[in-house]
Every structure is written in structure tokens, then in C-alpha cells.
C-alpha positions in Angstrom: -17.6 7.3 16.1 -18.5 5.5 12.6 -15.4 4.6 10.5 -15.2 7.8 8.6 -15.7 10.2 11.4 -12.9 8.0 13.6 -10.0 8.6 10.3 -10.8 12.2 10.0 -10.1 12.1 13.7 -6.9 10.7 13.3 -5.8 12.2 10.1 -6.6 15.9 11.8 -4.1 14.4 15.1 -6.8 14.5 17.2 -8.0 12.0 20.2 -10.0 8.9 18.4 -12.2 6.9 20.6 -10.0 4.1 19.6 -7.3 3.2 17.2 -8.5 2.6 13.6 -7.4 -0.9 11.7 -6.2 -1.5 7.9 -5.9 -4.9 6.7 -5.6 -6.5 3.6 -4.5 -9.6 1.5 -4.6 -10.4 -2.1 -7.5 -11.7 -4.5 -5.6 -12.8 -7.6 -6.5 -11.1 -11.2 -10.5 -12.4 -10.7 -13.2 -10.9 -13.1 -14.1 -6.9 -12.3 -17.5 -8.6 -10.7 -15.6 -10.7 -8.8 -13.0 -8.2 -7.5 -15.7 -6.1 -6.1 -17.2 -8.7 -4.7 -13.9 -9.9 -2.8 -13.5 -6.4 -1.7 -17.1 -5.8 0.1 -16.4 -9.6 1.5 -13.5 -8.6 3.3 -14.6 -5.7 4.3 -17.8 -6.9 5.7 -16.3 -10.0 7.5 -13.4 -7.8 8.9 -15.0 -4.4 9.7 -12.2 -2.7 9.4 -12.0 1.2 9.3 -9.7 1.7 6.0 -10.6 0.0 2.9 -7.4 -1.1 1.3 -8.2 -1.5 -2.8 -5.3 -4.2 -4.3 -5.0 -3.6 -7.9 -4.8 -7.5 -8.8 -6.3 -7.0 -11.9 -3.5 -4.5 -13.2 -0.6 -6.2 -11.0 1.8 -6.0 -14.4 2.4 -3.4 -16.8 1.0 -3.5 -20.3 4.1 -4.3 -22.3 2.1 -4.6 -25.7 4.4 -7.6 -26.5 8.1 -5.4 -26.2 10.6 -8.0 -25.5 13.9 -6.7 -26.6 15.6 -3.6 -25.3 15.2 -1.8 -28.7 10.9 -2.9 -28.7 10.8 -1.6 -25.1 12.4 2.1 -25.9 9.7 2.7 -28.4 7.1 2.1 -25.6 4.9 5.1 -24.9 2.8 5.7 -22.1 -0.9 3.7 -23.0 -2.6 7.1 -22.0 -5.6 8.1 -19.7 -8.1 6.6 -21.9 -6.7 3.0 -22.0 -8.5 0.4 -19.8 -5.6 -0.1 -17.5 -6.1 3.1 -16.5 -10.3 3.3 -16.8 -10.3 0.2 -15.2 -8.7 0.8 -11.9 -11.1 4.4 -12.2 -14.3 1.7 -12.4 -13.1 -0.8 -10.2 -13.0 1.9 -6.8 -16.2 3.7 -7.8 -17.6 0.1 -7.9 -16.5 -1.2 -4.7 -17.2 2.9 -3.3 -20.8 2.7 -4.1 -20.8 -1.4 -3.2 -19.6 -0.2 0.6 -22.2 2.7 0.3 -19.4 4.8 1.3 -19.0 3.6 5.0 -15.5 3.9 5.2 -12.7 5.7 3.7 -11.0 3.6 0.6 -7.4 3.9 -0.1 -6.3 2.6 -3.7 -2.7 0.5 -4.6 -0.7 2.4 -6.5 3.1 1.0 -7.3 6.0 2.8 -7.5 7.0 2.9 -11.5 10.4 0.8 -10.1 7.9 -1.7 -8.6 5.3 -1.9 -11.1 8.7 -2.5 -13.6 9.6 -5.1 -11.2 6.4 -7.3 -10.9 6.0 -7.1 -15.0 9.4 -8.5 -16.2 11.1 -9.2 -13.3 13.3 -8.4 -9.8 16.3 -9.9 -11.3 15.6 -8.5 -15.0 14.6 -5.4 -14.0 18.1 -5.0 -12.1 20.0 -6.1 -15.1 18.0 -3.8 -17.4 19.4 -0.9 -15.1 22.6 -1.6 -14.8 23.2 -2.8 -19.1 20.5 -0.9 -20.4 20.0 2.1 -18.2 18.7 4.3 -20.7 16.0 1.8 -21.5 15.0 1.0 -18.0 14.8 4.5 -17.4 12.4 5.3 -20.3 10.0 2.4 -19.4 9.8 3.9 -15.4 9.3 7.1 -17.3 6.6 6.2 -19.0 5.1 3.6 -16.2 5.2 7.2 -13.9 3.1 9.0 -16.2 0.5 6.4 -16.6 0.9 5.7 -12.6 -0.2 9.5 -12.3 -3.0 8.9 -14.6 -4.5 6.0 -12.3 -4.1 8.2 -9.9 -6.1 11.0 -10.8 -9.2 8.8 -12.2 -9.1 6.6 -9.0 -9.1 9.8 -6.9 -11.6 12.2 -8.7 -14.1 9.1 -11.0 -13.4 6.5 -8.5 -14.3 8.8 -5.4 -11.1 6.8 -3.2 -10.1 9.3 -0.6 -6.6 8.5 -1.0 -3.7 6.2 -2.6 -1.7 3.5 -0.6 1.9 4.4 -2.4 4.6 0.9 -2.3 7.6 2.2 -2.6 10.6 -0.6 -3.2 14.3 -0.6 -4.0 15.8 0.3 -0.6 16.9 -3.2 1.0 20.0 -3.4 1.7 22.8 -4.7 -0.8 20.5 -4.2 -3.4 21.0 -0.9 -4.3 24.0 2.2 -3.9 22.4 5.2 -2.4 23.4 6.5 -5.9 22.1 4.5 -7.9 19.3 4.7 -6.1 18.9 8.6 -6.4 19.8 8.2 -9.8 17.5 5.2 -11.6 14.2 4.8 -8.8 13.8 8.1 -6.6 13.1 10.3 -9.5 10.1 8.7 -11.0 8.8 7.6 -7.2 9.3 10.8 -6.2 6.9 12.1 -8.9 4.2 9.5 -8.6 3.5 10.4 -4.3 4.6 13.9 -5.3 1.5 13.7 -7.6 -0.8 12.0 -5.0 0.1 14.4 -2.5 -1.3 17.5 -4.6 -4.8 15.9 -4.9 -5.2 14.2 -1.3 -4.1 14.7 2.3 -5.3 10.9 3.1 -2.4 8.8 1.6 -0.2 6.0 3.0 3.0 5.7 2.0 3.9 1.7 2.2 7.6 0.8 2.6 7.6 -2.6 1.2 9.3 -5.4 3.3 7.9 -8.5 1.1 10.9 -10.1 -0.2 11.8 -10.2 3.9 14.9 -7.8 3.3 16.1 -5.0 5.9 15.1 -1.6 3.5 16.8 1.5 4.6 14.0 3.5 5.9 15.6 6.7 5.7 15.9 6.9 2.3 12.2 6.9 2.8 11.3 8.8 5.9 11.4 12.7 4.4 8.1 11.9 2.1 5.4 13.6 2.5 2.0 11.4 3.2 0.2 11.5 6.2 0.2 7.6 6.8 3.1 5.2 6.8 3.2 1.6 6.7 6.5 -0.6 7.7 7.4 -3.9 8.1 7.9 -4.0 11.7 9.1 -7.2 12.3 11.4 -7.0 9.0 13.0 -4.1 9.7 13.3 -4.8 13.6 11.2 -1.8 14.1 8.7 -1.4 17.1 5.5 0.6 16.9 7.2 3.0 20.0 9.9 3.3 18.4 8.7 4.1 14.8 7.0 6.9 16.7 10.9 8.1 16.6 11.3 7.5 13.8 8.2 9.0 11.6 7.6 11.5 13.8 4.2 13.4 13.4 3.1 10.8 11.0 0.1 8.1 11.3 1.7 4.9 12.1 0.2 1.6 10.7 1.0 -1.4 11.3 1.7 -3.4 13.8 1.5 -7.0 13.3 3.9 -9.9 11.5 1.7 -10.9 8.4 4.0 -13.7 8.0 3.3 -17.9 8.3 3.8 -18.6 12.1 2.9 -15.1 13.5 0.3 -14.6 16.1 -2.5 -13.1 13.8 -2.2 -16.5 12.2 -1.8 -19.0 14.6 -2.6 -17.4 17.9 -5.8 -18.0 19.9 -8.3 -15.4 19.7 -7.1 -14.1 23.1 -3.4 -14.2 21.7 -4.5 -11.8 19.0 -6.1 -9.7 21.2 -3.5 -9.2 23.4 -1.6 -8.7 20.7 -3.3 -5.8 19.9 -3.3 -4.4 23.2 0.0 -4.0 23.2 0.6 -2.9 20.1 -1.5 0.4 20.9 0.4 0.5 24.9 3.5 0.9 22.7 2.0 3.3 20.3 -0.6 5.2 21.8 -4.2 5.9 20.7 -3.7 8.7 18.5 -2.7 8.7 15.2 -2.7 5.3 15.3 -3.9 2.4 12.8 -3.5 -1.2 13.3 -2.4 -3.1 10.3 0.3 -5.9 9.1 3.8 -5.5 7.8 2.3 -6.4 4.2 -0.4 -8.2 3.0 -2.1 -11.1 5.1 -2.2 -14.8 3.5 -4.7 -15.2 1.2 -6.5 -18.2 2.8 -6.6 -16.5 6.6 -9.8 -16.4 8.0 -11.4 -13.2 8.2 -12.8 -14.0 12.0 -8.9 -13.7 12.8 -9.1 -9.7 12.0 -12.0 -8.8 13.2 -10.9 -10.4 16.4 -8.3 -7.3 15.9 -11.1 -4.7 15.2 -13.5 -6.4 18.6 -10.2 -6.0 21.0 -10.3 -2.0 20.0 -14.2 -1.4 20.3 -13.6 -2.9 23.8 -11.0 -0.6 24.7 -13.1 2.5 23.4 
């Protein structure tokens, strides 16, 4: 099987001739030349099945200088001509045609809460909620409908074939389940609501960077086909996320973290790894992938160790 014909294998529930793999790891806000580039280099020293698109480049929120509280509510959404929106569009069609459409590409969209978050701030972001809730609650409002935006020009101009969707807000003591409900499920809700309607290839990524337990089943009645959880975060097993998200794609697998085995471990370690990853999981609807993103500086050879341990299982 070639890359796309093994994910439409897996996506349809059917028998793969192996597992599928999706890695990835930041690039840093580099030049749109540049950010392709990084892209097709991954890919191409990896050979992985799923192309994971970061969107480095728009990582914050275009807060046209709003400050205050009172600049902030008279925000609007920047709109689906703006280049923060165009530019996302460009940047998958880019790396698309760069690839020559081998494999399936899968585009980083934020939840409006996270975007928020990475723009002004975890710890401003929660105080903006909790002393000026109606604020905070316009700007996800309008981060949503320019979220949806991206989405729709990454899936129809940018050809992806679907959207990796980071949800955050879920670890524990961070969040009531009501203010939850209240202030971040609406607008995340929305946004993979919204990405659901125009692909049946998405990936829904509960978010364990910050290294903090989330309560998954907040999360586990959304809709994509794909989920991605921090397994060694959340103390959560490949076998027994098969309880968990059951009659989903599962991917993951491996600690990204400093000190883990895909980082340190011989290449034989990393194969084994791997082995047992799919014993616990099974071949179908399977893809192997990280917790979160990889560290920037690990060398490539170290995944496509990964991809080599599955073709010899095939």
C-alpha cells in the first residue's frame, strides 16, 4: 500500500498492511519559503504516512495592538480575506503540491481558548475570564469565526484532507466543569463542529503540553475520526484508550518528552518500542505518533526508525 491508500484503509476501519505513523515537531515562525521547505524535510527524512502542517507562522492571534479590556471588546474578526487567514490557505497548497500529494496532510487548527492562550497568555487569559468574562468571551468569539475561516481555505484552496483540532482547558484544577461549559466548550465546540461538516479525516488532539492530567471525558463525545492523547501524561495505555475512544483511530503512542525512548533509546529500543505499542493496540485503526510534538533538534533518523520497524512487520 502507498501512504494514501494505507489511511483510507484505516479511516474506512478496514485491515492496513501495517499501522500508519504521524509525527511532528515545531519549526518556529520561519519565512513561508522556509516553512515549506521544513515541512517536505521532515517529511522526506521521516516518511511518515500523515503530514502534520504546524501553523508556526500564525501561532498568536492578530491583536491589532488591543491592550486594554475596553481596546480588546471592539475587536472584530480580521475576516477571510486577511493574510492570517490567506496565508495558512497558501502555506498547505504549498507544501501539498511540494509533497506532490503523496500523502494525506492534516492542518493545526487551535481551539479559540488555545489560540487566546498562546497570544496574551495562560495565566492572562484565565484572569481575563474570571474579571472580564464578557471580554474574554467576545475575543474566543471572534478568534472562532476566524478559526472557521482558516478552516475552510486550508481544506478547499489549500487541498489538506483534514484539520488536526488542539483542544485545551481540561487539566485538572484548572477549570470547574462549569466554567468549562460555560467560557471554552461553546466556541471549541463550533470550530470541530465546523471541520466535521467539510471532512471525515480529522484528528482531534487533546493537548497534554503543559504536562497536566486533562479530563478526557470532557473530551471523549467529539466527533472526529482520529484522536490524539498524551499517553504517558494522562497515564493512558494505547489498549486501554481502545476503552476508552472506542471506534475511533487511536494515535499516539510514544512519550515526546526529554529522556523517553524515541529520544534516547538505541535504534533497537525504538523499535521495540514500537512493536509493542501496536501488540497493545492492534493493527487497525491504528497510527503511531507522540503525546505532542517531538523536540525540535531530534534527529529525523530516530522516526523513521519508527516508520522501518512497521514496514518490517507488514
Amino acid at each position: 500500500m502507498n501512504k494514501r491508500e494505507r489511511m483510507q484503509c484505516i479511516l474506512e476501519g478496514k485491515m492496513p498492511d501495517r499501522p500508519a505513523t504521524c509525527f511532528w515537531h515545531h519549526f518556529g515562525p520561519l519565512s513561508p519559503e522556509e516553512t515549506v521547505a521544513q515541512h517536505v524535510k521532515f517529511f522526506r527524512d521521516t516518511d511518515v504516512d500523515i503530514v502534520k502542517m504546524m501553523c508556526d507562522e500564525f501561532f498568536t492571534y492578530p491583536m491589532r495592538g488591543a491592550e486594554t479590556p475596553e481596546q480588546m471588546m471592539q475587536l472584530t474578526p480580521v475576516g477571510r480575506d486577511d493574510y492570517y487567514v490567506q496565508g495558512q490557505a497558501e502555506r498547505a497548497a504549498q507544501v501539498r503540491e511540494a509533497i506532490n500529494n503523496e500523502a494525506i496532510i492534516i492542518y493545526n487548527a487551535f481551539s479559540p481558548y488555545a489560540t487566546l492562550k498562546h497570544t496574551i497568555g495562560d495565566f492572562e487569559t484565565t484572569q481575563l475570564l474570571r474579571e472580564h468574562t464578557e471580554v474574554a468571551l467576545h475575543l474566543l468569539d471572534i478568534i472562532c469565526e476566524d478559526t472557521c475561516c482558516i478552516i475552510d481555505e486550508v481544506l478547499g484552496k489549500g487541498g489538506a484532507t483534514g484539520m488536526l483540532l488542539s483542544v485545551m482547558g481540561a487539566e485538572e484544577g484548572k477549570f470547574t466543569k462549569e466554567e468549562y461549559l460555560a467560557w471554552i466548550r461553546p466556541t471549541e465546540e463550533k470550530v470541530i463542529a465546523h471541520a466535521e461538516s467539510l471532512s471525515g479525516a480529522n484528528m482531534l488532539h487533546m493537548c497534554g503540553w503543559d504536562g497536566i492530567k486533562n479530563r478526557l471525558d470532557w473530551w471523549k463525545d467529539y466527533s472526529p475520526r482520529m484522536v490524539s492523547w498524551a499517553a504517558h501524561i494522562e497515564g493512558v495505555n494505547p489498549q486501554q484508550a481502545r476503552e476508552l475512544f472506542k471506534g475511533k483511530v487511536l494515535v499516539g503512542g510514544f512519550d515526546n518528552r526529554a529522556g523517553a525512548v524515541i529520544n534516547t533509546g538505541s535504534e533497537e529500543e525504538v523499535k521495540a518500542y514500537a512493536r509493542r505499542i501496536v501488540k497493545w493496540a492492534g493493527k487497525e485503526e491504528l497510527v503511531l505518533g507522540a503525546d505532542c510534538s517531538l523536540p525540535d533538534d531530534i534527529d529525523h533518523k530516530r522516526v523513521r526508525w519508527i516508520v522501518e520497524a512497521l514496514d518490517e512487520m507488514a
